[in-house]
C-alpha positions in Angstrom: 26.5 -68.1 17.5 23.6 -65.8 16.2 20.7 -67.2 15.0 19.3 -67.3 11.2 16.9 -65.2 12.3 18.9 -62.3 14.2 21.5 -62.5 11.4 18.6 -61.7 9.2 17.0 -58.9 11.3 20.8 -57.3 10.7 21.3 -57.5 7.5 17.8 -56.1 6.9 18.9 -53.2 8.9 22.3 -52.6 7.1 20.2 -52.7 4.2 17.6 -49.5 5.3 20.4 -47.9 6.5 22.5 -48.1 3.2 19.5 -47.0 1.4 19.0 -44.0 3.5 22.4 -43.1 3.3 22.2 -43.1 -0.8 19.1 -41.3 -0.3 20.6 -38.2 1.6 23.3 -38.0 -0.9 21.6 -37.9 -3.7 18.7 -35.3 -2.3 22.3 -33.4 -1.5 23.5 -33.9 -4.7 20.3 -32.4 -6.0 20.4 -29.9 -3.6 23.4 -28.1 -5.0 23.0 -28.2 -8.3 20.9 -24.4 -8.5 23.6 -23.0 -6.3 24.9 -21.0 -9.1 21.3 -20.7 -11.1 20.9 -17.1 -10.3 24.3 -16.7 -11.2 24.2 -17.1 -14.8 21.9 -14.4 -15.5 25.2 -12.1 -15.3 26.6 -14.1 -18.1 26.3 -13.8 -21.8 26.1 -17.5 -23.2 26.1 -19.1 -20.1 26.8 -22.6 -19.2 26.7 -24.9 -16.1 28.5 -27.8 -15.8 28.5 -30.7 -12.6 31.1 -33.1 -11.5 30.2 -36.0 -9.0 30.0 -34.3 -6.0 27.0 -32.1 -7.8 28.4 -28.9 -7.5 28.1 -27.0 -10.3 30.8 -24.5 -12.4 29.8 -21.5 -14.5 31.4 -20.2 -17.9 30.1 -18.0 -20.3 31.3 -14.3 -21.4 30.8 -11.0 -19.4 31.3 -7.9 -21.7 32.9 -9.8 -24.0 35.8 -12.0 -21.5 35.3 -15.3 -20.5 34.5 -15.5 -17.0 35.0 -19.1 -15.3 33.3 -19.7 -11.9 33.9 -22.7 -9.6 32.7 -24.2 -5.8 35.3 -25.2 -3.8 35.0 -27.2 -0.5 37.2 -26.4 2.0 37.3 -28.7 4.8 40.8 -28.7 5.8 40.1 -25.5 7.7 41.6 -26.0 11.5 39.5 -24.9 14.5 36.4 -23.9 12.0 33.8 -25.2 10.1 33.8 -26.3 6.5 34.4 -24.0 4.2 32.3 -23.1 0.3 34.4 -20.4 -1.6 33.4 -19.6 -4.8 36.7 -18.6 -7.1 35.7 -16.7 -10.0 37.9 -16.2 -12.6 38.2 -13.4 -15.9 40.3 -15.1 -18.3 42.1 -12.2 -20.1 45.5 -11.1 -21.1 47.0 -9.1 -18.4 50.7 -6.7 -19.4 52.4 -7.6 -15.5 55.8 -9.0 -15.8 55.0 -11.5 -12.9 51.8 -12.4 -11.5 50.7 -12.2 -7.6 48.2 -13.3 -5.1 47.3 -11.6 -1.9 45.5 -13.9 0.8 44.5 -12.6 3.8 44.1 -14.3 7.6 45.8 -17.2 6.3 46.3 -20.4 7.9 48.1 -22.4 5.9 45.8 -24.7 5.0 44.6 -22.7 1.8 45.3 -25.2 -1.0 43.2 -23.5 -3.3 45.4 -20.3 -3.1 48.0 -19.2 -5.7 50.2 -17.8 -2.8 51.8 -21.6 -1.9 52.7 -21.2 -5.7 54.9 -18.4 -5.3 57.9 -17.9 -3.5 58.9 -13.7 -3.8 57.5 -12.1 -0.3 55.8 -8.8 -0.9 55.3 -6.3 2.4 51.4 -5.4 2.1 51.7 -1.3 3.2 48.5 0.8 3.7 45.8 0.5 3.1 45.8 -3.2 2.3 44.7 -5.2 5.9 47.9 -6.4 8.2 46.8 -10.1 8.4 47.6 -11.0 4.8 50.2 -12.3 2.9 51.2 -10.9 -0.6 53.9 -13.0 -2.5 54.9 -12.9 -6.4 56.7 -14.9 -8.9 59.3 -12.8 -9.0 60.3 -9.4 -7.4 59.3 -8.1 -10.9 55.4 -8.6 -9.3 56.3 -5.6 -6.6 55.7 -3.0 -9.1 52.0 -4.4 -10.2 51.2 -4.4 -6.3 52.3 -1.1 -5.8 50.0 0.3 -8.6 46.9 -2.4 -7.3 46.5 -0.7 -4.3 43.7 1.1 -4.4 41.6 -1.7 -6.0 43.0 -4.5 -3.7 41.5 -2.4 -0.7 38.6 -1.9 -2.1 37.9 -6.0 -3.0 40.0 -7.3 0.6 37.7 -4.7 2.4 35.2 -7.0 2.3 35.9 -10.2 5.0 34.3 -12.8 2.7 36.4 -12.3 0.4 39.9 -14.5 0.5 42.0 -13.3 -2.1 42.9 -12.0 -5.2 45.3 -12.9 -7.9 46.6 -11.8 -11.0 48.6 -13.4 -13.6 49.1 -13.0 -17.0 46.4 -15.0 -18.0 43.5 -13.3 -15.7 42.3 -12.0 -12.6 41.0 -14.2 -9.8 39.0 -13.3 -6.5 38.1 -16.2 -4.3 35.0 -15.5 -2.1 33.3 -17.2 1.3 29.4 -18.3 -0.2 28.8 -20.6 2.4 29.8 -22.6 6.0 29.2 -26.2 6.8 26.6 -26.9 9.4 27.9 -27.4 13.0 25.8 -30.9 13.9 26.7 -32.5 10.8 30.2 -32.0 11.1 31.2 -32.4 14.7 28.9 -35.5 14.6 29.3 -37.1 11.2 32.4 -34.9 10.1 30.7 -34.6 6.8 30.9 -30.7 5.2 26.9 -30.6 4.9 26.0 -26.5 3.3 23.0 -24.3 3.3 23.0 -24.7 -0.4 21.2 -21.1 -0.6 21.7 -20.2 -4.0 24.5 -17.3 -5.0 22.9 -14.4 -5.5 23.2 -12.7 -9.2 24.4 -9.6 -7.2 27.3 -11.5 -5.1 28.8 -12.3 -9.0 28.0 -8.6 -10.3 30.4 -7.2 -7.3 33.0 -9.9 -8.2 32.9 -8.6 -11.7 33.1 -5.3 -11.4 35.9 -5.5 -9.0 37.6 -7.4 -11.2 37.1 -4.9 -13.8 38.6 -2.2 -11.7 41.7 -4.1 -11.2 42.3 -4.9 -14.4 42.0 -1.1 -15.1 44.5 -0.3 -12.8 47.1 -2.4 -14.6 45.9 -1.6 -17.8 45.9 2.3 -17.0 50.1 2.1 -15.8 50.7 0.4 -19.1 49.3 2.7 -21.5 51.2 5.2 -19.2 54.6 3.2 -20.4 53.8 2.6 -23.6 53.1 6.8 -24.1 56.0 8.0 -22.7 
């Protein structure tokens, strides 16, 4: 049986060592909550918000649309490191008669993807990359692909950058900002980030990409409503 003393001695220790984990959590708590300071500068009326896990979310308005940016941890990812994607979102009517999502090197694993949502395949054709998926709400989403094209390249070009959606509510681009460290997750299996800050630039591109597909549907339906 141990003694008084040795019981002691290990409580003590359980005691440090529960402080220090609260310790690190909290400095990594603190630690994320500027990821997406630079970030709001883009925005018009900006506003962060933080959950419990400290990272933060972005809303405000950019050229007048309400723009929506979120962190997502990812660390269901098999055979890699965890994941930080950054989705952003512009909240605006769009004229498609079914929404779509195009995810590229997928895994199956994405649960942050609108593709498990939908069930209507769409063939991705030049110059969209081969290791994607494309799939609709309905085969009525084939049409808003087809006319897409050009700005889907130009966003998927990029390998950060995950996928892109559009549904009649907005247009999403989900975007790799960050990896978990190696040591802390083969070791600890805890998804431990660089927390390097976004960069006001990283959000601009988002935009404006997202701007450019939102043309591209727009342009086909002023085409309709003319003729």
């Amino acid at each position: 049986m141990p003694s008084v003393s040795a019981i002691v001695i290990m409580l003590v220790a359980l005691a440090v060592l529960g402080w220090v984990g609260w310790r690190d959590h909290a400095r990594l708590r603190g630690s994320r909550r500027s990821l997406l300071d630079a970030c709001a500068t883009v925005l018009d009326e900006p506003a962060l918000h933080f959950g419990g896990d400290g990272f933060p979310r972005l809303t405000g308005l950019y050229r007048g649309r309400r723009v929506d940016v979120r962190l997502i941890t990812d660390t269901m990812t098999i055979r890699r490191l965890p994941q930080l994607w950054m989705q952003t979102t512009l909240i605006e009517p769009v004229a498609i008669e079914a929404g779509f999502a195009a995810l590229v090197r997928p895994s199956g694993f994405e649960f942050y993807s609108l593709t498990g949502a939908y069930t209507h395949v769409i063939e991705p054709g030049p110059p969209l990359p081969r290791e994607m998926i494309i799939r609709g709400e309905t085969a009525g989403a084939e049409e808003a692909v087809g006319r897409a094209l050009p700005a889907l390249a130009a966003i998927l070009v990029d390998p950060r950058n995950k996928e892109v959606a559009a549904t009649a509510k907005g247009l999403r681009i989900i975007r790799q900002v960050g990896e978990g460290g190696r040591g802390d997750y083969l070791l600890l299996r805890q998804a431990v980030f660089a927390d390097e800050p976004v960069a006001a630039e990283e959000l601009s591109g988002l935009l404006a990409h997202l701007e450019a597909l939102a043309a591209s549907l727009a342009a086909d339906r002023r085409k309709v409503e003319a003729a």
